[in-house]
N, CA, C and O atoms as a Tinker XYZ file with bonds, in Angstrom:
   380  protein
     1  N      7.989000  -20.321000   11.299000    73     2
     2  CA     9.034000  -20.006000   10.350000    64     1     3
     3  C      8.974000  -18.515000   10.040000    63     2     4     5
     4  O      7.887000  -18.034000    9.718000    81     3
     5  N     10.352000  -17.540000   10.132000    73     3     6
     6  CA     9.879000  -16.394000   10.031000    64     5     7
     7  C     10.145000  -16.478000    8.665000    63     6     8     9
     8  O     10.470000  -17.545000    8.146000    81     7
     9  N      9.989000  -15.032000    7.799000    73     7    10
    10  CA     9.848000  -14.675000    6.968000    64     9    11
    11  C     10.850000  -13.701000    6.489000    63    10    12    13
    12  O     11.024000  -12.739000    7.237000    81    11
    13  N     11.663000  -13.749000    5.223000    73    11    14
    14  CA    12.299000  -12.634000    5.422000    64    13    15
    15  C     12.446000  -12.266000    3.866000    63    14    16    17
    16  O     12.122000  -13.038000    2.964000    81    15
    17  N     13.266000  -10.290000    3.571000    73    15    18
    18  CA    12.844000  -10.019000    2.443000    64    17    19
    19  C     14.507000   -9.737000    1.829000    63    18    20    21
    20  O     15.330000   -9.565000    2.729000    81    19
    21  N     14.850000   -9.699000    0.923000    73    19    22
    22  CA    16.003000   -9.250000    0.742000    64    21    23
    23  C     16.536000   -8.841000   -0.457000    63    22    24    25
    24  O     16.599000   -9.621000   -1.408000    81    23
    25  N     17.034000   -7.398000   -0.540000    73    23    26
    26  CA    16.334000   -6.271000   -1.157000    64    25    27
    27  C     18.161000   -6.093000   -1.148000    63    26    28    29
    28  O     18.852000   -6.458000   -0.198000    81    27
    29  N     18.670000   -5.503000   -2.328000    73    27    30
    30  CA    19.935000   -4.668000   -2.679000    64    29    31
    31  C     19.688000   -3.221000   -2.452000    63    30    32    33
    32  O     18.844000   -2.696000   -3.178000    81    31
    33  N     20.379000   -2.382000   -1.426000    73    31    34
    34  CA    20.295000   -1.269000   -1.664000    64    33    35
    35  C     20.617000   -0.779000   -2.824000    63    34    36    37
    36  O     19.790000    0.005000   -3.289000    81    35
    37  N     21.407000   -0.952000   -3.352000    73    35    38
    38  CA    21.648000   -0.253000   -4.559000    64    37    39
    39  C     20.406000   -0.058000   -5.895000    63    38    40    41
    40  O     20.199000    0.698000   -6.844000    81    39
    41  N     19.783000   -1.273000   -5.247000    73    39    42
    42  CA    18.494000   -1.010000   -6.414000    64    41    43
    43  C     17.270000   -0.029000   -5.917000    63    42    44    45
    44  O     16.180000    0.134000   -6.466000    81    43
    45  N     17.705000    0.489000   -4.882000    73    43    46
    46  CA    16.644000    1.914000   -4.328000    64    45    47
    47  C     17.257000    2.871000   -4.904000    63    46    48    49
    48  O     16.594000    3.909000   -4.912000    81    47
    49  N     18.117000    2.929000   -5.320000    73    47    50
    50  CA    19.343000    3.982000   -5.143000    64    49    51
    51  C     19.130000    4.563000   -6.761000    63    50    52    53
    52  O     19.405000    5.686000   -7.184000    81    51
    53  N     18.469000    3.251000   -7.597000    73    51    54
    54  CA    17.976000    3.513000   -8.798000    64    53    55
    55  C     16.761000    4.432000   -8.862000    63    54    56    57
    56  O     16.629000    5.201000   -9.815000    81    55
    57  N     16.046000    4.384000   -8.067000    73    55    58
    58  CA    14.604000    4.488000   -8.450000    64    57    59
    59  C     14.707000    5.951000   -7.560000    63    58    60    61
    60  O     15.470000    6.367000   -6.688000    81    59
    61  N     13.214000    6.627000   -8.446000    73    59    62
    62  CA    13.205000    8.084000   -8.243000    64    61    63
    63  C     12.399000    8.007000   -6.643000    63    62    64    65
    64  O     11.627000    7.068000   -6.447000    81    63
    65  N     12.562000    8.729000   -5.874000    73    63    66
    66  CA    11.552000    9.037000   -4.748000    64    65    67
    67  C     10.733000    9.920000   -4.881000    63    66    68    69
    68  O     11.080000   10.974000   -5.414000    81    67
    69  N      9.425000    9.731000   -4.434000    73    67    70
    70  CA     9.492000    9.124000   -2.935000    64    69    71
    71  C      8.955000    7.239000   -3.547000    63    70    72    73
    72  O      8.248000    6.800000   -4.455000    81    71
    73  N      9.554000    6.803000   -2.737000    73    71    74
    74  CA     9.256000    5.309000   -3.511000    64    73    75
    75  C      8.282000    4.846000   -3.580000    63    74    76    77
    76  O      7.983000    4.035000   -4.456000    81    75
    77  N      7.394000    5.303000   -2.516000    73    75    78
    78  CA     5.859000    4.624000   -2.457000    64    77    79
    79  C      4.562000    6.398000   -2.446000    63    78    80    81
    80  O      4.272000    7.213000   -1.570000    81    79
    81  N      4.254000    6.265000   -3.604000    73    79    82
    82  CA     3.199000    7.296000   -3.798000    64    81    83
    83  C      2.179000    6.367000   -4.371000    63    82    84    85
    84  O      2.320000    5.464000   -5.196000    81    83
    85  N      1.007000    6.844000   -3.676000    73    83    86
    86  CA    -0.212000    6.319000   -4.928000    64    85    87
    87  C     -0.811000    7.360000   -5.924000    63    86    88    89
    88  O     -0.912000    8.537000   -5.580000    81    87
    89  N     -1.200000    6.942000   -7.131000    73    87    90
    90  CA    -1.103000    7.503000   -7.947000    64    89    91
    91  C     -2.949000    7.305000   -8.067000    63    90    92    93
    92  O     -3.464000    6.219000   -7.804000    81    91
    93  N     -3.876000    8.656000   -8.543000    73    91    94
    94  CA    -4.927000    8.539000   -8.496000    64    93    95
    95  C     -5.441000    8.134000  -10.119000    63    94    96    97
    96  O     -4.702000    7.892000  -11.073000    81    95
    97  N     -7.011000    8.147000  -10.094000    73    95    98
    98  CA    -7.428000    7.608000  -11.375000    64    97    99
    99  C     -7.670000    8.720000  -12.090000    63    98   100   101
   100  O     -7.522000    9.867000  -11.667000    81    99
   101  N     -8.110000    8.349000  -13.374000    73    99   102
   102  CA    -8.292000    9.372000  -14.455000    64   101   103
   103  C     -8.702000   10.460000  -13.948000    63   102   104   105
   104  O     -8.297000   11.441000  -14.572000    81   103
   105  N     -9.374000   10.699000  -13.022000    73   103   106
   106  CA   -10.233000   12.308000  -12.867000    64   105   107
   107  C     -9.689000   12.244000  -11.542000    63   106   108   109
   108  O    -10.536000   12.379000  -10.659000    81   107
   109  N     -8.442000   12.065000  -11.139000    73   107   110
   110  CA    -8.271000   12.713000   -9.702000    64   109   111
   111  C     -8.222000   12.318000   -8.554000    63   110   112   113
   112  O     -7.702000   12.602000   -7.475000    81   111
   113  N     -9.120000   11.328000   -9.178000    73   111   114
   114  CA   -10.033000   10.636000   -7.393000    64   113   115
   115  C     -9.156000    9.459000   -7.156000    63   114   116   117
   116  O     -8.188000    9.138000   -7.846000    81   115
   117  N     -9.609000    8.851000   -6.092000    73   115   118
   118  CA    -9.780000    7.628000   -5.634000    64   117   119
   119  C    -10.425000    6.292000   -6.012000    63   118   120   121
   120  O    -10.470000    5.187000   -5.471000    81   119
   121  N    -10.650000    6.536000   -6.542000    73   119   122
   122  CA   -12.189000    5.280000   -7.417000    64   121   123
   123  C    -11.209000    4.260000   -7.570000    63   122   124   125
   124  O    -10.098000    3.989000   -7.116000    81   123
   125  N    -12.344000    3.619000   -8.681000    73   123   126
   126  CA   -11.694000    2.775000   -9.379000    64   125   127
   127  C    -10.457000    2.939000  -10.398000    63   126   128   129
   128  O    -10.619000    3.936000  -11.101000    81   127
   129  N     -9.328000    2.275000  -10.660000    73   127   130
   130  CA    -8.679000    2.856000  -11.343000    64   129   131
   131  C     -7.426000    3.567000  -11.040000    63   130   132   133
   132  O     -6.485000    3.863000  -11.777000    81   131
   133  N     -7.653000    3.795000   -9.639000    73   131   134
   134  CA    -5.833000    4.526000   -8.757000    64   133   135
   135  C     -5.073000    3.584000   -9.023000    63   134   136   137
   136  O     -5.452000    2.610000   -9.673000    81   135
   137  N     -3.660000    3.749000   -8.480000    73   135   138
   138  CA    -2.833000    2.734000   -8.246000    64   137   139
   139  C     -2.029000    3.323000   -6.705000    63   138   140   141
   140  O     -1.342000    4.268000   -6.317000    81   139
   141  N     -2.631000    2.092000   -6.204000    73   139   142
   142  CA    -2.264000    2.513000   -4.415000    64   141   143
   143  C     -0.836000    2.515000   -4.223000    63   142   144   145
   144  O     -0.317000    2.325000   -5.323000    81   143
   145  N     -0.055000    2.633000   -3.410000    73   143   146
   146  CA     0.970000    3.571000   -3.107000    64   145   147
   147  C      2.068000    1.888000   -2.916000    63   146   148   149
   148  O      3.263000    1.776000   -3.191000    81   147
   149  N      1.213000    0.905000   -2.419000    73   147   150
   150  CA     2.624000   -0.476000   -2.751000    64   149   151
   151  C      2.748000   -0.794000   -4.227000    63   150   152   153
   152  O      3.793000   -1.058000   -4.822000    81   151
   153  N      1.570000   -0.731000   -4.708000    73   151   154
   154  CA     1.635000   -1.279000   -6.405000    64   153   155
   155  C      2.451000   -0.346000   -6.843000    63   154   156   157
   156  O      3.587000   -0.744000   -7.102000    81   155
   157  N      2.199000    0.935000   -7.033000    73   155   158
   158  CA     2.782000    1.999000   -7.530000    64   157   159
   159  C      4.779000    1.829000   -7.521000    63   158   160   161
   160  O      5.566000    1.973000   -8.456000    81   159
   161  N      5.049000    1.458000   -5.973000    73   159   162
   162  CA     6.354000    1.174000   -6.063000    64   161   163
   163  C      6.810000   -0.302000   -6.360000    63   162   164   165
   164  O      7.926000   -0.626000   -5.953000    81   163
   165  N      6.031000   -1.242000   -7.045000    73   163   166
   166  CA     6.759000   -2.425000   -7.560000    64   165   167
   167  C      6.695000   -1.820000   -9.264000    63   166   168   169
   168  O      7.516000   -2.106000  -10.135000    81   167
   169  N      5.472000   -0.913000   -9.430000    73   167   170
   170  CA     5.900000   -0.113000  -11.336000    64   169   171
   171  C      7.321000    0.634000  -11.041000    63   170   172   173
   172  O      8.416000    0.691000  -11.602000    81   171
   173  N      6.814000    1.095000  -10.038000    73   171   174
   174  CA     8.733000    2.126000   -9.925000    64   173   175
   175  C      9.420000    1.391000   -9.800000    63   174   176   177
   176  O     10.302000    1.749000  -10.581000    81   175
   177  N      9.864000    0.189000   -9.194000    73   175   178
   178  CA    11.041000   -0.982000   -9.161000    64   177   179
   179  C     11.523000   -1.256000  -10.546000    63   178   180   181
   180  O     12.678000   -1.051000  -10.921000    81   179
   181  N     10.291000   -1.866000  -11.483000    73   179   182
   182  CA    10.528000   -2.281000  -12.797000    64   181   183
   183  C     10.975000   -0.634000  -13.401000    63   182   184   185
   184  O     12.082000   -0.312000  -13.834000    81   183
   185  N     10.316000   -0.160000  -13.331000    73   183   186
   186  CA    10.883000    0.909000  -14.446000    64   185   187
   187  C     12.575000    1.438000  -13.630000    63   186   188   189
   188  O     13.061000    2.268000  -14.398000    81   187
   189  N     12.945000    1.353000  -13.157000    73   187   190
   190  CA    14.285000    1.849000  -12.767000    64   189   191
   191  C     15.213000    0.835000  -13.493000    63   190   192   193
   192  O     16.281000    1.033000  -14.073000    81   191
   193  N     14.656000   -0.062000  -13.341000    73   191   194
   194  CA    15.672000   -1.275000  -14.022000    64   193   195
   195  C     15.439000   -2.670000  -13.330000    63   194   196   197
   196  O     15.467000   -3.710000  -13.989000    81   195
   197  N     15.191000   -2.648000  -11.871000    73   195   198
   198  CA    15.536000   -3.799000  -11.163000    64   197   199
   199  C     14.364000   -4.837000  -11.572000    63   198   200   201
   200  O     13.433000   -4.801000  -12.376000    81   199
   201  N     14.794000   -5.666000  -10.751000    73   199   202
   202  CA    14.359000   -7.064000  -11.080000    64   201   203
   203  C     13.860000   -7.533000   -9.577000    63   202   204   205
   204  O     14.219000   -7.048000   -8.504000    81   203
   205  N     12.694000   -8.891000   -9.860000    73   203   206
   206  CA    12.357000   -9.148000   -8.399000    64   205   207
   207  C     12.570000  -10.507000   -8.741000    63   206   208   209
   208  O     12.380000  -10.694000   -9.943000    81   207
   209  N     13.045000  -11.976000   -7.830000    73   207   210
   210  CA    12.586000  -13.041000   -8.146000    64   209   211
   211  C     12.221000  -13.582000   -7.250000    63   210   212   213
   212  O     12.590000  -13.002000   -6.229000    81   211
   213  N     11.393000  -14.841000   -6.976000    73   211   214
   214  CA    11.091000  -15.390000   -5.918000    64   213   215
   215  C     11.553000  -16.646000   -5.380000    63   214   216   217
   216  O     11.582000  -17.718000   -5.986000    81   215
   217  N     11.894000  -16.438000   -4.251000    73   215   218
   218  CA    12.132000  -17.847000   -3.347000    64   217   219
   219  C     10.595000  -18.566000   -3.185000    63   218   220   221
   220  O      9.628000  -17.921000   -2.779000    81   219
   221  N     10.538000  -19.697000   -3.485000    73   219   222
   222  CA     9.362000  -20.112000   -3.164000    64   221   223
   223  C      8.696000  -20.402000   -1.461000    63   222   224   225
   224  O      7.510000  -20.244000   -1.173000    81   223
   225  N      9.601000  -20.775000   -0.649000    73   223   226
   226  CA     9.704000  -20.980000    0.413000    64   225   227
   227  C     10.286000  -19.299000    1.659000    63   226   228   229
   228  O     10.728000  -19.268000    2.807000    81   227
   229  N      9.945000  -18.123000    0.581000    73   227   230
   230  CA    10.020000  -16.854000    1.620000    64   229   231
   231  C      8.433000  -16.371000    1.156000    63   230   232   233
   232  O      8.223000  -16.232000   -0.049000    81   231
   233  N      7.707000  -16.205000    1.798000    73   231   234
   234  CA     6.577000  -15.374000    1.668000    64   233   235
   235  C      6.656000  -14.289000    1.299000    63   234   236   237
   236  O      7.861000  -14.248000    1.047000    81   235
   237  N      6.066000  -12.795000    0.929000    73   235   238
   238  CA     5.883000  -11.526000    0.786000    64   237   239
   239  C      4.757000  -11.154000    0.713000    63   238   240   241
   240  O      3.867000  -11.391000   -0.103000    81   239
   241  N      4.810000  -10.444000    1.755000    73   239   242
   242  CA     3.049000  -10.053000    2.359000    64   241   243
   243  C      2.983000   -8.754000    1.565000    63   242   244   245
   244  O      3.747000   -8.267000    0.732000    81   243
   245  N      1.853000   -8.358000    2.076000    73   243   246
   246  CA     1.192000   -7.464000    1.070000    64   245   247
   247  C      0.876000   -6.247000    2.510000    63   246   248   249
   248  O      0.260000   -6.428000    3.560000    81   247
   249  N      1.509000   -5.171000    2.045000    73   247   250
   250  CA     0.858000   -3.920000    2.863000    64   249   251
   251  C      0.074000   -3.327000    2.423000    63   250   252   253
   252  O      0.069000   -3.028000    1.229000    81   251
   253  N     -1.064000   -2.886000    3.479000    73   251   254
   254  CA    -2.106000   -1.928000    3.009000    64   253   255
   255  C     -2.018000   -0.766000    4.138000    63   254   256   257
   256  O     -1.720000   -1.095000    5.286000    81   255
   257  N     -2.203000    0.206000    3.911000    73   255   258
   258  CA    -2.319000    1.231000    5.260000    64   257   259
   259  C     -4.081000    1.425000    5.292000    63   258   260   261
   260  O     -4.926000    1.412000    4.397000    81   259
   261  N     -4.155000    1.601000    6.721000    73   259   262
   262  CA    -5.484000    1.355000    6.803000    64   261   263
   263  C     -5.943000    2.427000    8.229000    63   262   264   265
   264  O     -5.313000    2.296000    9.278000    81   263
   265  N     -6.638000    3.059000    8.163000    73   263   266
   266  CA    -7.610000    4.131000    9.411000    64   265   267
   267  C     -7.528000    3.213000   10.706000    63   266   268   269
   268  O     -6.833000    2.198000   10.704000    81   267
   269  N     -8.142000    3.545000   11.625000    73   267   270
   270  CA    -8.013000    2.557000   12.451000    64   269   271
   271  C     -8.988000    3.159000   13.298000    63   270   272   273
   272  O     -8.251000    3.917000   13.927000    81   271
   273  N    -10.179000    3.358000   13.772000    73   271   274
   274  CA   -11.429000    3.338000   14.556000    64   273   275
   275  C    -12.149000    3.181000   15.792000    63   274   276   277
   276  O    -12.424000    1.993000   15.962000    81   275
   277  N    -12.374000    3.588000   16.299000    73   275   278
   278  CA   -12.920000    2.543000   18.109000    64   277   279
   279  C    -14.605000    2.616000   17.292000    63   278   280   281
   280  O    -15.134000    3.639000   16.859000    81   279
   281  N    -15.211000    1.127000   17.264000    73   279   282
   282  CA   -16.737000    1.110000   17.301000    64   281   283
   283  C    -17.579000    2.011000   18.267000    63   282   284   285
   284  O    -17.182000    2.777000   19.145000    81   283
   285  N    -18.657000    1.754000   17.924000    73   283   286
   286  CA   -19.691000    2.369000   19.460000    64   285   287
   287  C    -18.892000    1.165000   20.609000    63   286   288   289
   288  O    -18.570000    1.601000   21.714000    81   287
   289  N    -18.679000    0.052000   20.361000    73   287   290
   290  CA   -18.708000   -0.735000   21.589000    64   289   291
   291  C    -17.298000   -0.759000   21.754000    63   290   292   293
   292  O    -16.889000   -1.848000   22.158000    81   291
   293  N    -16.109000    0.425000   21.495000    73   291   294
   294  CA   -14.690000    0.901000   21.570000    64   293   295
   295  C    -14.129000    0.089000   21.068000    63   294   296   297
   296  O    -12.983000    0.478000   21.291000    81   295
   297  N    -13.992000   -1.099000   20.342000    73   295   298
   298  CA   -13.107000   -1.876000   20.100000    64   297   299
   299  C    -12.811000   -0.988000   18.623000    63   298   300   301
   300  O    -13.588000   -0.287000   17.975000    81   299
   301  N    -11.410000   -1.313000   18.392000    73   299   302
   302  CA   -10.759000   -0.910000   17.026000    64   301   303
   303  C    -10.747000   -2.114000   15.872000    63   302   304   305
   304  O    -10.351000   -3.266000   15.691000    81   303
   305  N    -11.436000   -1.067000   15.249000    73   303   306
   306  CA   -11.856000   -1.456000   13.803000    64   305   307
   307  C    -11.360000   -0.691000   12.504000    63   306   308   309
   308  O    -11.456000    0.530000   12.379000    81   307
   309  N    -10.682000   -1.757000   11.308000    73   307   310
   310  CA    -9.686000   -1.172000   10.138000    64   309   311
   311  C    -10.725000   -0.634000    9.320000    63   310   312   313
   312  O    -11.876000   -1.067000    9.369000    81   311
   313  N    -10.247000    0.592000    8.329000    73   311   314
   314  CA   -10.496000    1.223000    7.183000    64   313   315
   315  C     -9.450000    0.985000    6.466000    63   314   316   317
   316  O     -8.309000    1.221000    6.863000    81   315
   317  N     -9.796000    0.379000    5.075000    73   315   318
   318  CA    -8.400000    0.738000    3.967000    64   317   319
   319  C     -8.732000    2.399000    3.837000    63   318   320   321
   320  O     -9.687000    3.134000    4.087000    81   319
   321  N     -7.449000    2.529000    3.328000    73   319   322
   322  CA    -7.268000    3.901000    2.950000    64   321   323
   323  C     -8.111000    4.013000    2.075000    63   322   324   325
   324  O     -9.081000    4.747000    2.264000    81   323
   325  N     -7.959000    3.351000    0.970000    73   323   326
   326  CA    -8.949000    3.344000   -0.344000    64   325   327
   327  C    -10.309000    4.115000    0.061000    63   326   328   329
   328  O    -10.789000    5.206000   -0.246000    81   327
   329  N    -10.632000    3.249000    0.734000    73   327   330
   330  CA   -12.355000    3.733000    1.649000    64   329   331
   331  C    -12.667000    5.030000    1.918000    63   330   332   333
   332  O    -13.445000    5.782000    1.331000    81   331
   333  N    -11.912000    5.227000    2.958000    73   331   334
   334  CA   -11.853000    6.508000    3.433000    64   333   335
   335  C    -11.811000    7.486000    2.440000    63   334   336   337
   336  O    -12.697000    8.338000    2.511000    81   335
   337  N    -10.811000    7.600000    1.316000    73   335   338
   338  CA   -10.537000    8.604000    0.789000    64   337   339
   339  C    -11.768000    8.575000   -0.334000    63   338   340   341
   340  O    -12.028000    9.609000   -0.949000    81   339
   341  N    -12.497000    7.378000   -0.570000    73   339   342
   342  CA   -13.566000    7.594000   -0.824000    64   341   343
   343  C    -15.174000    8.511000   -0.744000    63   342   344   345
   344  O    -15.920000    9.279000   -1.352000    81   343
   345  N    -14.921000    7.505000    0.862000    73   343   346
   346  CA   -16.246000    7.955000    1.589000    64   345   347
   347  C    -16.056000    8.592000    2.895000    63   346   348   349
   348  O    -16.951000    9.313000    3.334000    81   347
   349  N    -15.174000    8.432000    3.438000    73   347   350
   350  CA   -14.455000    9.166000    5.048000    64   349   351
   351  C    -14.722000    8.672000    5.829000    63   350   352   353
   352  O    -14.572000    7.492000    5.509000    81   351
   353  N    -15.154000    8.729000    7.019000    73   351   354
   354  CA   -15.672000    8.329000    8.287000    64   353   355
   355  C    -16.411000    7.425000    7.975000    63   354   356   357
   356  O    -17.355000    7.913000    7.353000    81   355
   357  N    -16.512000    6.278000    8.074000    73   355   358
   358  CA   -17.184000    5.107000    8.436000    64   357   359
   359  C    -18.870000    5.395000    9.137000    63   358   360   361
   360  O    -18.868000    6.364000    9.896000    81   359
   361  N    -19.584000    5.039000    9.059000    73   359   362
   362  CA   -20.700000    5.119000   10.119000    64   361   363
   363  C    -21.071000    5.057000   11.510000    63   362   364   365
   364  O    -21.706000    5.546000   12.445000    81   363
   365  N    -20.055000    3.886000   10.953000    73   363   366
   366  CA   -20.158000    2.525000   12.399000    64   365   367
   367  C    -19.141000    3.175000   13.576000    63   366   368   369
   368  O    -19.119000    2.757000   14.733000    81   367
   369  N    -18.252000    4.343000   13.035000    73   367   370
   370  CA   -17.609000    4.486000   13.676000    64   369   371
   371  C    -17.984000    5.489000   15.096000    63   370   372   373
   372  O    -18.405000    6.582000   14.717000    81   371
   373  N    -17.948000    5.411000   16.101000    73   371   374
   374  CA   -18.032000    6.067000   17.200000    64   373   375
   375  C    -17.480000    7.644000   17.015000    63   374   376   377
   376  O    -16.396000    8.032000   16.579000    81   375
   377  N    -18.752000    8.487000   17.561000    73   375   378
   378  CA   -18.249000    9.689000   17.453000    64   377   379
   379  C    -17.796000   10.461000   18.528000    63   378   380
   380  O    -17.336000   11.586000   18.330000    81   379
């Protein structure tokens, strides 16, 4: 069963851009406490005005953007962003 989303342009048309920014925590960083760049644009949805409701029977997945890696043994392996902008380079990751 596919999945599908369905969205009024006109309710982008409300909201300030860029639509998806993440917004960092108290001191700047990344930590605990950001608000990553999908959350950030469902606060910008509500604050423009719009409204979301749900079909029970349409799913809505969740995006994360994420690094993407070759191990020592080359296969590709995910980083959330979160991570990275944390700590950076992975260990594990092949140099």
């Amino acid at each position: 069963m596919a999945a599908h989303a369905v969205f009024r342009a006109s309710a982008f048309a409300k909201m300030d851009a860029p639509w998806f920014l993440a917004v960092p925590d108290a001191e700047g960083g990344w930590g605990e406490g950001r608000m990553d760049s999908d959350i950030a644009f469902w606060h910008r949805w509500k604050a423009a005005g719009n409204t979301l409701h749900i079909a029970l029977r349409v799913p809505i997945g969740h995006v994360e953007m994420v690094t993407s890696w070759p191990d020592r043994r080359m296969q590709r392996q995910y980083q959330p962003i979160s991570e990275w902008n944390a700590t950076g380079k992975p260990e594990w990751a092949w140099s």
